[in-house]
C-alpha positions in Angstrom: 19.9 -10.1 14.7 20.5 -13.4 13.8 21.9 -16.2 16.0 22.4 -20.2 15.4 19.2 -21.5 16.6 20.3 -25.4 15.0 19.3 -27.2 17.5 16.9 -30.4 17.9 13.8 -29.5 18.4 13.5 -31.9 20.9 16.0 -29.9 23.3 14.7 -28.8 26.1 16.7 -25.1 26.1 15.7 -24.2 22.4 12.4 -22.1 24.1 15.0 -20.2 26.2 17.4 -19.7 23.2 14.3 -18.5 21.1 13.5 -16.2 23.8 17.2 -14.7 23.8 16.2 -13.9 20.5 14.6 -11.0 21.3 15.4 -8.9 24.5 13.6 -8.6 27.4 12.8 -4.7 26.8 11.6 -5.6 23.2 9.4 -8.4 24.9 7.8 -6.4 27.6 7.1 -3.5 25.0 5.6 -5.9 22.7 3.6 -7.5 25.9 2.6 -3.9 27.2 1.0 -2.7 23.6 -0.6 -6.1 23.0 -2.2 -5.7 26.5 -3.0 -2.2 25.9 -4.7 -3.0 22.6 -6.9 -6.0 23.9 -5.7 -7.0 27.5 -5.6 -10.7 27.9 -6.9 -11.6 24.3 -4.6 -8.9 23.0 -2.0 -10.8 24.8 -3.3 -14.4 23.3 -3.3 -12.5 20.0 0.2 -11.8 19.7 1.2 -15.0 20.9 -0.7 -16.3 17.8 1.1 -14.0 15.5 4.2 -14.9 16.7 3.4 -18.6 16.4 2.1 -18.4 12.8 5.1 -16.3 11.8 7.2 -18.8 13.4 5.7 -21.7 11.4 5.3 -19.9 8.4 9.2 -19.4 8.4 9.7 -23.0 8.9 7.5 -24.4 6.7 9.2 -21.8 3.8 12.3 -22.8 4.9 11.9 -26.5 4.9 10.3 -26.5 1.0 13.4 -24.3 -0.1 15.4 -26.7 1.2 13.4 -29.8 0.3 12.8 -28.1 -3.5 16.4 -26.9 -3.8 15.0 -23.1 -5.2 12.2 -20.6 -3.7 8.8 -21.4 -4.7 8.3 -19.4 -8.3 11.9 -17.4 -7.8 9.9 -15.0 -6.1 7.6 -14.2 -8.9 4.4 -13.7 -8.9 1.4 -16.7 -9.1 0.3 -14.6 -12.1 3.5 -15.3 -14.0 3.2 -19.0 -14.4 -0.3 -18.7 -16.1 0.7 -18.9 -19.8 -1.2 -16.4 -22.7 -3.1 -14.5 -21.0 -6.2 -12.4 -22.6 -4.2 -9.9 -24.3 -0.9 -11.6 -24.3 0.5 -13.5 -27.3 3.6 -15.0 -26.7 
């Protein structure tokens, strides 16, 4: 389910090409529960989920590409901390 969304952000179709993204049955089922679980604010509340996810994304993808790698190589924080108690290496 991926398409070329590459395209300045600036443009005014890349809301509708986002929202080709998903179909219009996926977006009315994914309206319906978010209304049925909070009505208007359950509503507000997946648009903010949708908009942090969307950022989130972003933001990831713009450090991979500014860094060149994946922050840690997909390791955990815990890995960079050298010697831990009970560790000698």
């Amino acid at each position: 389910m991926t398409q070329d969304t590459s395209r300045s952000p600036d443009d005014p179709n890349t809301g509708e090409l986002i929202a080709g993204v998903l179909s219009p049955e996926t977006l009315d089922a994914l309206v319906k529960d978010a209304h049925a679980n909070g009505g208007s604010l359950g509503v507000q509340e997946l648009l903010n989920h949708m908009t942090k996810a969307v950022l989130e994304r972003a933001l990831e993808t713009e450090m991979t590409h500014h860094l060149g790698h994946t922050a840690l190589a997909g390791l955990p924080p815990i890995s960079r901390v050298p010697n831990l108690p009970g560790q000698y290496t």
